[in-house]
C-alpha positions in Angstrom: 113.2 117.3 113.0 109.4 118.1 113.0 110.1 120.6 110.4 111.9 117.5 107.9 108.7 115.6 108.9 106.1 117.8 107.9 108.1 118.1 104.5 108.1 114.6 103.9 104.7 114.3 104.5 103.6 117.4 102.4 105.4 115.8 99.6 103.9 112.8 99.8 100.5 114.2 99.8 101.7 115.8 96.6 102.0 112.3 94.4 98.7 111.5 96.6 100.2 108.7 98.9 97.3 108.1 101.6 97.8 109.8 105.3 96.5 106.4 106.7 99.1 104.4 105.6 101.8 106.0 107.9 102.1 108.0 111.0 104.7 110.1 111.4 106.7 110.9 114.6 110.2 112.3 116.2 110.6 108.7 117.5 110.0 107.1 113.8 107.5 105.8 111.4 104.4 103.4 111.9 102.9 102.3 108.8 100.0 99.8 108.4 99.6 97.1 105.7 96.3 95.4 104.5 98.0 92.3 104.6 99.1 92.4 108.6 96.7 92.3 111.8 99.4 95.2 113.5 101.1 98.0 112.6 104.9 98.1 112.2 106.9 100.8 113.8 110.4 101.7 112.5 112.6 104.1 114.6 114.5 106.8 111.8 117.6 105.0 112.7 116.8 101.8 110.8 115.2 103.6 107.9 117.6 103.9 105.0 115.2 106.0 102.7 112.3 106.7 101.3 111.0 106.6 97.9 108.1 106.7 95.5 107.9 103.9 92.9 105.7 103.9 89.9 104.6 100.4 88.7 102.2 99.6 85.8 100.7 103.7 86.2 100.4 102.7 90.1 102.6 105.1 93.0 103.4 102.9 96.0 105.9 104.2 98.6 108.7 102.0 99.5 110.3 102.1 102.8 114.2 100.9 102.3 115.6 99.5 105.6 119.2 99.4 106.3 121.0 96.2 106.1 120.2 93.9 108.9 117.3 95.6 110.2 114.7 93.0 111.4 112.1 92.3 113.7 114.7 91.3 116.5 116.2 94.8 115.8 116.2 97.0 118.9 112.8 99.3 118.9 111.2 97.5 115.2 107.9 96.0 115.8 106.0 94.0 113.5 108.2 93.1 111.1 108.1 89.1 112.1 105.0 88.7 110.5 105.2 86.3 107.4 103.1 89.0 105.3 105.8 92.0 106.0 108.6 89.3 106.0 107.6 88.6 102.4 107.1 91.9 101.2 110.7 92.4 102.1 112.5 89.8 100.5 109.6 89.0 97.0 109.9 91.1 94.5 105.9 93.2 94.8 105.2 96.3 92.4 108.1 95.7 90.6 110.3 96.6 93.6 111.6 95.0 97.1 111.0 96.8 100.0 107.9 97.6 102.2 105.2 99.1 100.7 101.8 100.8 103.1 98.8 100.7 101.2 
C-alpha cells in the first residue's frame, strides 16, 4: 500500500500538483480546500479514482467519489460543508468532483 502511495504522489509531483493540498496515508486521503475552514478526510474505500484535469491551460486534480459517498458516510469528514457540497454537485474547471487547491 505505502509503495502505491508514494507512486501516486511522485506522479503527481510530476504534472506539479501542490504537496499541501493532500496528505497521504494507509487510512486515506485528507485534502484541504481554500474554500473550507477544515480539512476533509476520505478513507481509500470511498474514493473511486483519481485524475488530473486540464482546464483553460490550468491542472487541477479531481477526487471522484463512489456513488453515495457523503458526509454521513462512515469515516468521511468534512464533506457537509456547503463549499465542498457545491464543488461536488456544480460543474468547477470544467469538471464535477473535488478539486484541492
Amino acid at each position: 500500500m505505502l509503495r502505491q502511495v508514494r507512486r501516486l504522489r511522485d506522479s503527481w509531483s510530476e504534472v506539479g500538483i501542490a504537496a499541501v493540498a493532500m496528505r497521504l496515508s494507509p487510512n486515506g486521503l485528507r485534502l484541504s480546500s481554500d474554500s473550507a475552514p477544515d480539512s476533509v478526510f476520505l478513507p481509500w474505500n470511498t474514493i473511486q479514482g483519481l485524475r488530473v484535469h486540464r482546464y483553460l491551460r490550468r491542472d487541477a486534480l479531481v477526487v471522484d467519489l463512489h456513488p453515495g459517498v457523503g458526509s454521513d458516510t462512515p469515516g468521511v469528514l468534512g464533506l457537509e460543508h456547503p463549499d465542498i457540497q457545491l464543488m461536488l454537485t456544480k460543474r468547477m474547471l470544467g469538471t464535477v468532483g473535488f478539486e484541492p487547491p
